[in-house]
C-alpha positions in Angstrom: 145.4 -46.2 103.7 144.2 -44.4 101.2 146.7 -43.7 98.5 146.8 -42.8 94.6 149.5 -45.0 93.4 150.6 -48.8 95.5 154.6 -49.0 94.1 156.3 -52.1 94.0 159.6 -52.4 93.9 160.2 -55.6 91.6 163.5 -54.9 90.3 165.5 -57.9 91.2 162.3 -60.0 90.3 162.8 -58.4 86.6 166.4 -58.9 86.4 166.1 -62.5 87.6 163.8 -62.7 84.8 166.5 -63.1 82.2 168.6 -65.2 84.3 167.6 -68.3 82.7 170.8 -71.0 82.9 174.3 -71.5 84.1 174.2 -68.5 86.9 176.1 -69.2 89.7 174.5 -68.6 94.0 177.7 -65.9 93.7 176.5 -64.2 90.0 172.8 -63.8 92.0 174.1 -62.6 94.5 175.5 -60.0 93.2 172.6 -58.9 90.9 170.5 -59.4 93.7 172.7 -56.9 95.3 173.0 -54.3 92.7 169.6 -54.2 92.3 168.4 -53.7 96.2 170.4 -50.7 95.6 168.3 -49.4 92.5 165.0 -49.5 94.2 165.6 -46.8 96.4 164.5 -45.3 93.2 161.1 -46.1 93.5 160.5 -43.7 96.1 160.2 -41.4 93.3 157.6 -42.8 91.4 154.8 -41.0 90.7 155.2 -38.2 93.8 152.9 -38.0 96.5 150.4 -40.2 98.1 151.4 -43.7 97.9 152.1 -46.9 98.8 155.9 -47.7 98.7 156.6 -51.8 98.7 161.0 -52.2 98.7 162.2 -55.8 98.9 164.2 -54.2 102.4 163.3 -51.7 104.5 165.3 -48.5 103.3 167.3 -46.3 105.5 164.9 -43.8 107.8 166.6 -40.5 107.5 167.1 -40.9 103.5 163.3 -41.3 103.4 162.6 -38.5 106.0 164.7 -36.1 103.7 163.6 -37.9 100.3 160.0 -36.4 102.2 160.5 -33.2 103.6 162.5 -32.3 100.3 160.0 -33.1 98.0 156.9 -32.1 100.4 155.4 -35.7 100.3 152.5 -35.8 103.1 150.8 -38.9 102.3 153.7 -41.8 101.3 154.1 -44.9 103.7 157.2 -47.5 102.9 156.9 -51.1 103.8 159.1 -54.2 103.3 158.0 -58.1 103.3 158.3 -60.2 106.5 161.1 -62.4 103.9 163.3 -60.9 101.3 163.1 -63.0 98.2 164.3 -62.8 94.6 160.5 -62.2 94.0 158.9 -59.1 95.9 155.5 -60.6 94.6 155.9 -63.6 96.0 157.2 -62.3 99.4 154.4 -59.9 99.4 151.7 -63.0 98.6 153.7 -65.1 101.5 153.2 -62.2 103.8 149.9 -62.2 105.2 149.7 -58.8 106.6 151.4 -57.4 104.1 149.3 -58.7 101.4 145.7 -57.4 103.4 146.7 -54.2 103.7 147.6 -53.7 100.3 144.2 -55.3 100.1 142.5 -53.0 102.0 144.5 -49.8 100.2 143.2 -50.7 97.1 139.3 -51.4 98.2 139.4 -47.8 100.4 141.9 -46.0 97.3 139.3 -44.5 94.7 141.2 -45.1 91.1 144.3 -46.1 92.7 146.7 -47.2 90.3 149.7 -50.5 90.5 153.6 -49.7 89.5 156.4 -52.0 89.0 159.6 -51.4 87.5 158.5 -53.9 85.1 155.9 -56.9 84.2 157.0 -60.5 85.3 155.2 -63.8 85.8 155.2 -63.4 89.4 153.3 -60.0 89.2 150.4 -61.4 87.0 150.4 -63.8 89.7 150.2 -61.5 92.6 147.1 -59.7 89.9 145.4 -63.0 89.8 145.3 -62.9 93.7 144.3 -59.5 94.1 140.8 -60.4 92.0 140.3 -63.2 94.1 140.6 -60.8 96.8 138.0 -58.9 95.5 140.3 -56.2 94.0 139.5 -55.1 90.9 143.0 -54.1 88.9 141.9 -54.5 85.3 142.4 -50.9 84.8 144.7 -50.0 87.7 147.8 -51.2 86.1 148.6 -48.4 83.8 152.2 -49.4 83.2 151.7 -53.2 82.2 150.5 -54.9 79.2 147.6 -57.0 79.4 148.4 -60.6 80.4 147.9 -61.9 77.1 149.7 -59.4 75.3 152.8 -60.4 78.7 154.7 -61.9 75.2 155.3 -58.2 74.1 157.1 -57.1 76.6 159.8 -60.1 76.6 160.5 -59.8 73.1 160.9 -55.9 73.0 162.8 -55.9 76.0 165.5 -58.7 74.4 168.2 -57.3 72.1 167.3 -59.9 69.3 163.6 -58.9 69.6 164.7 -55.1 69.3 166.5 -55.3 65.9 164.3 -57.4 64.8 161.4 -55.0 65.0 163.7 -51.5 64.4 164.8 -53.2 61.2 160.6 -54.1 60.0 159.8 -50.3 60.7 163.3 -49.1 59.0 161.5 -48.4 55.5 158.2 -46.9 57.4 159.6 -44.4 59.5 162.2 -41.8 58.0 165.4 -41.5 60.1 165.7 -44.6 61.6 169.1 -46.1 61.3 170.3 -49.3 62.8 174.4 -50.0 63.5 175.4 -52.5 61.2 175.1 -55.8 63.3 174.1 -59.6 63.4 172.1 -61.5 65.4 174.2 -64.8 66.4 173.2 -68.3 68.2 176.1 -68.2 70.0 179.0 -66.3 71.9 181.3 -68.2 69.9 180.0 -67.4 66.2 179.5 -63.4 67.3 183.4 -63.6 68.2 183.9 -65.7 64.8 181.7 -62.8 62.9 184.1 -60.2 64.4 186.3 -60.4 61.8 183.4 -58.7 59.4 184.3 -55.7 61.3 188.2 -56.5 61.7 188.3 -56.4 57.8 187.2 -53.5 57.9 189.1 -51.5 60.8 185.8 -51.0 62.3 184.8 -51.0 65.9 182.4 -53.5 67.3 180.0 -53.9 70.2 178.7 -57.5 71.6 175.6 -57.4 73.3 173.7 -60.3 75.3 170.2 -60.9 74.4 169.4 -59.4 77.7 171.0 -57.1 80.3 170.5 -54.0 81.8 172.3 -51.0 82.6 175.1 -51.7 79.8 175.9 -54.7 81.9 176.4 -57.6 79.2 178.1 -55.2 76.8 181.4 -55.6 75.3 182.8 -52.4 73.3 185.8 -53.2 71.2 186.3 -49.1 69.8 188.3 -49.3 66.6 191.2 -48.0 68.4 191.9 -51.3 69.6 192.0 -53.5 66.4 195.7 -53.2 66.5 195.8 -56.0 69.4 194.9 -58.3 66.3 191.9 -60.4 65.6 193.1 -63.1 67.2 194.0 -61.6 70.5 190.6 -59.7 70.2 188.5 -62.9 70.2 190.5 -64.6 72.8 190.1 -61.4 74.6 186.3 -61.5 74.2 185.7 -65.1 74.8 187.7 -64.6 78.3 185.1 -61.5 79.3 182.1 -64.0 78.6 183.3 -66.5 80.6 182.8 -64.4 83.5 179.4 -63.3 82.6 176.6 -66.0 81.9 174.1 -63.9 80.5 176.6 -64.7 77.6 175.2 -68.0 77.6 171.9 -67.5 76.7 171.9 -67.5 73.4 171.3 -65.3 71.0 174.6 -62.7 71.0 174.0 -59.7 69.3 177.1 -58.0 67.3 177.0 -54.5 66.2 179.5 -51.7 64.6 180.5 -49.8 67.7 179.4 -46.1 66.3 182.5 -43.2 67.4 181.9 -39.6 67.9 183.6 -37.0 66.1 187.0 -37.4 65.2 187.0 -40.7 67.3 185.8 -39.5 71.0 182.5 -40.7 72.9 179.5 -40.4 70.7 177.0 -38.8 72.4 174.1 -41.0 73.9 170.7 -39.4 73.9 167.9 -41.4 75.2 163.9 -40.9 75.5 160.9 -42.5 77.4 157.4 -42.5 76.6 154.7 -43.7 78.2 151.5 -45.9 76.0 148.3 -45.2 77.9 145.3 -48.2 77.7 144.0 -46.1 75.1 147.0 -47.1 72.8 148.3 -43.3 73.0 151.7 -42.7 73.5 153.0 -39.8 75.9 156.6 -38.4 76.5 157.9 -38.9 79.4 161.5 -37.0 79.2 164.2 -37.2 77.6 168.1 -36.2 77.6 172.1 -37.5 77.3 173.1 -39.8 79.6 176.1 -40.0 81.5 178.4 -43.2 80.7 181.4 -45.7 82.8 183.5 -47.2 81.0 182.2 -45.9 77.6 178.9 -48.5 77.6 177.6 -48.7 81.8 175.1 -46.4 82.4 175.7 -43.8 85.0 173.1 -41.3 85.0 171.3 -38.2 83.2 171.7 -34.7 82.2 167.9 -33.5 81.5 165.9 -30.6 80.4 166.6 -27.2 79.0 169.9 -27.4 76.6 170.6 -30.6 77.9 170.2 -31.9 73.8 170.3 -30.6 70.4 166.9 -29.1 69.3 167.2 -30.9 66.0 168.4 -33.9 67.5 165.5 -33.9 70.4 162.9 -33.3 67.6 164.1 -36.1 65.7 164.4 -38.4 68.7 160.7 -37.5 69.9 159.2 -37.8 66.2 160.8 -41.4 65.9 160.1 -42.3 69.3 156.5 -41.8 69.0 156.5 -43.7 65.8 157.9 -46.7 67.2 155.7 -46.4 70.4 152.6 -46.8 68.0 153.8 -49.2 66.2 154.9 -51.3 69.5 151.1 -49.9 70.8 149.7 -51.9 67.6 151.2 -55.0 69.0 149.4 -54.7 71.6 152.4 -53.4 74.5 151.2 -50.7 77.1 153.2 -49.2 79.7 156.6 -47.5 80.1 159.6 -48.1 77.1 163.0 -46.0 77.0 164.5 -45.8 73.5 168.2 -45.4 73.6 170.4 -43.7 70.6 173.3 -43.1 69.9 175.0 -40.1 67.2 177.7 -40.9 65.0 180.7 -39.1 63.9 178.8 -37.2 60.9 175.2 -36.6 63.7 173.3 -39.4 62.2 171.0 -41.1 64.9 171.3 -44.5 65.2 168.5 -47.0 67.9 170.7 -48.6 69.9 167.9 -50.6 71.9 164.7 -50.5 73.7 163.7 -50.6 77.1 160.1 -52.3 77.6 159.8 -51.4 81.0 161.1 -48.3 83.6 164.4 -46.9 82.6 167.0 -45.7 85.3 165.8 -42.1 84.3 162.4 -42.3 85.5 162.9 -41.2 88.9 164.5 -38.0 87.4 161.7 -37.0 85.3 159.1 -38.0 88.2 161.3 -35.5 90.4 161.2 -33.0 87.9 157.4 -32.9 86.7 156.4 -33.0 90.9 158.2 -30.0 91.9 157.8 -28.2 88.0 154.9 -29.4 86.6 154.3 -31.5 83.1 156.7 -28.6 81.5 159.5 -29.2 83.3 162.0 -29.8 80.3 161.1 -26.2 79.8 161.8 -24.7 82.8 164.9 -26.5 83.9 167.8 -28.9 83.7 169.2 -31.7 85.9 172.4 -33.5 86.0 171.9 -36.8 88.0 174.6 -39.3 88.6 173.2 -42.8 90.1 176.5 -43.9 90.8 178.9 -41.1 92.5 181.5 -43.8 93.6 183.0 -42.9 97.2 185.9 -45.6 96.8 188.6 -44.5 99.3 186.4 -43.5 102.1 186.0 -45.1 105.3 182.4 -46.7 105.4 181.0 -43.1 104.6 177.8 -42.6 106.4 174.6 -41.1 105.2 173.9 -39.2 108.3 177.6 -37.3 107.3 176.1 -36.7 103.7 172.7 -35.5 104.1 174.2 -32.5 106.3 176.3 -31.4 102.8 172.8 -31.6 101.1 171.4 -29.6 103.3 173.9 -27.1 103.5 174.3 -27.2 99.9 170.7 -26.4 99.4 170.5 -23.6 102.2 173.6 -22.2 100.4 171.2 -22.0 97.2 168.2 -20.7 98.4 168.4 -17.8 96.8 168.4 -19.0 93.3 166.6 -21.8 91.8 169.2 -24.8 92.7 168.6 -27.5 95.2 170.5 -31.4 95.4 168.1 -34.6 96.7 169.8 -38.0 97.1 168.2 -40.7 94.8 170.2 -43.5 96.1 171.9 -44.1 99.2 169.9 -46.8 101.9 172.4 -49.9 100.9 175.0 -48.1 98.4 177.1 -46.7 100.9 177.5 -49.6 102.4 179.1 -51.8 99.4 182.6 -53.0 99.1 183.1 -49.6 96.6 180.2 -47.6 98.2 178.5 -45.0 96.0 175.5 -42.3 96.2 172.7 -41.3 93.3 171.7 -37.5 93.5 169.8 -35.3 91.0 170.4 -31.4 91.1 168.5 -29.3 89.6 169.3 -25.7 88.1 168.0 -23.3 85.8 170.2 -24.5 82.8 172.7 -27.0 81.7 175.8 -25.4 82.4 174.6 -24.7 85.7 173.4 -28.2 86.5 176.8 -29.6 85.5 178.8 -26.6 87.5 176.8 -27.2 90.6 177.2 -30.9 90.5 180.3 -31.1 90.1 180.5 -28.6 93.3 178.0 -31.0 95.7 180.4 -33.8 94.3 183.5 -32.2 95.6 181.7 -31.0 99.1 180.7 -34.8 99.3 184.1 -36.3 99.3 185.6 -33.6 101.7 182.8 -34.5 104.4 183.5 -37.8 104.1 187.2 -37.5 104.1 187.7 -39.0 101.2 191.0 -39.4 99.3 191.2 -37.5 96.5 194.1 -39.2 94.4 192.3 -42.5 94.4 189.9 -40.9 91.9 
């Protein structure tokens, strides 16, 4: 098969990654879970003509719509004979598997290899590929070179992201860090809380790694009054649940407010660093927040931020991608911010891998072009939760897409489902769709109206919302 890009799916392989002691068979589980849902995503990836390796094989009409709507002619999808925490084992494991992706890459002129992110497990499914005759020394655009693997592990850990944001504070202008500390343990960030407590500030506790916003706790300054010792029994309670909290360090932060005490607004950008070292912008927008701190989604493209604030986002962020380039890192990174009460910009963390946005901005710049920020704006939700429905069904769904989009034809609006193959099926099933429209207003207005056709198709109850 002859195909540009060969896309593997290795997003529970990179989660397990940071789940180093004390995890329970229920806690991977339920990662493990989370994240078969998320790779539905990579479908997206780099549009047409490819190879598309999920840990499970995805459900046939989502892909045959995924397909049609985006005019792919040329993508196959296959799974591994056994489903593993490691799609690069399961793919080595698999004979069949792994000689046809053998034979793809020896008959694909310049093809190219994408993960979500780089793992030991990857450079070990690289290792066999040469030994397979398969040259993928410069086919792996998106991953640091092996020796350089280090890079990507420390950017990508909370600990390692202060670190290095606080080095390049006095280099690059503009570059503000929350007011944090980095701690050996959950129990001495809960002790430090009462830096904050002193001073009727908020506070944010962060494990060394997580994704998503998982791993998070936000203590806004609105609820000091519970007292600082109810807060750190209260905190202490929410690790024990969680033991990414035992993997030392714990990062503690001031948790930053918007205006007058509301949600600060949380902007975010990815770039990507080409082999060359150069550093090229990949998109960029606000994204949508649960809770406050989980990650939910994106609203993209034309007015979707400030121009001020964009220009300073992209002038840091291009900055900081040199100086992680100098280090050595190549590949994907995602630089979240976030804007206080007064607009100053504060890094809240970096990404050194694909962030959930990628999909979006792969969607866009196939059906726009590389100017797609200029020409329109997208409001995707990943997580439209469907609690209160009755198992919905996709085949139910994908007839209010299509409506919905025959409804639009007229003007420059369509919807596409991002995530659906195993979502709808959880215990509180949910959906990812991206619609794009000619500005943000629109893109918000029309969402909110596929949202509302969704839950009457599927009969949902309304008041459980």
């Amino acid at each position: 098969m002859q195909v540009r890009s060969i896309v593997i799916a290795n997003i529970i392989e990179f989660n397990r990654r940071a789940m180093t002691g004390g995890f329970t068979p229920g806690e991977y589980v339920s990662w493990d879970t989370a994240s078969t849902d998320l790779t539905d995503m990579a479908l997206f990836w780099y549009g047409d003509s490819k190879l598309v390796i999920l840990p499970r094989p995805p459900d046939e009409e989502f892909v045959s719509d995924i397909k049609i709507a985006l005019r792919y002619n040329n993508v196959r999808v296959i799974s591994p004979a056994r489903t593993s925490s490691s799609i690069c084992k399961d793919i080595l494991e698999d004979t069949d598997l792994f000689g046809f992706l053998v034979d793809s890459l020896r008959t694909s002129e310049s093809s190219q290899i994408i993960t979500w992110g780089v793992t030991d497990q990857f450079y070990v499914l690289l290792d066999e590929l040469q030994r397979a005759g398969v040259s993928v020394c410069c086919q792996t655009p998106e991953a640091p070179p092996k020796d350089k693997y280090w890079t990507a592990l420390y950017l990508e850990s909370k600990a390692g992201f202060r670190e290095f944001a606080a080095r390049l504070q006095e280099e690059i202008p503009g570059l503000h860090l929350p007011e944090g500390f980095t701690c050996g343990s959950k129990e001495l960030a809960v002790e430090a809380i009462g830096h904050f407590w002193s001073k009727q500030r908020g506070f944010v506790f962060k494990a060394n790694y997580g994704t998503g916003g998982f791993s998070t706790l936000c203590y806004p300054a609105n609820l000091l009054a519970r007292g600082l010792k109810s807060l750190r029994r209260d905190a202490l309670h929410r690790m024990s649940f969680d033991h990414f909290w035992d993997n030392p360090p714990v990062i503690l932060e001031e948790h930053i407010p918007g205006p007058n005490g509301s949600r600060a607004i949380v902007p975010t950008i990815d770039f990507i660093i080409d082999s060359d070292g150069m550093v090229r912008m990949m998109g960029a927008g606000t994204m949508l927040m649960r809770r406050d701190w989980l990650y939910s989604g994106i609203q993209c493209g034309l007015g979707s931020l400030d121009p001020a604030i964009e220009a300073t986002m992209i002038r840091i962020g291009r900055q900081v991608g040199y100086a992680m380039a100098d280090m050595g890192y190549r590949g994907w990174f995602d630089i979240d911010f976030v804007i206080g009460a007064e607009g100053e910009i504060f890094l809240t963390e970096i990404n050194a891998r694909k962030a959930s946005p990628a999909h979006v901005f792969d969607i866009a710049s196939h059906i726009l072009g590389e100017s797609w920020m200029c020409r329109c704006s997208i409001y995707a939700n990943d997580h439209l939760r469907l609690q209160g429905s009755c198992c919905p069904s996709y085949s139910t769904i994908r007839k209010v897409f299509a409506a919905f989009n025959s409804d639009h034809n007229e003007i420059s609006v369509r919807a596409i489902p991002t995530i659906a193959s195993s979502s709808l099926s959880r215990r509180t099933p949910y959906l990812g769709y991206a619609v794009l429209a000619e500005d943000t207003p629109d893109a918000s207005y029309y969402a909110a109206q596929l949202e509302g056709q969704i839950r009457d198709a599927i009969g949902m109850n309304l008041d459980s919302q």
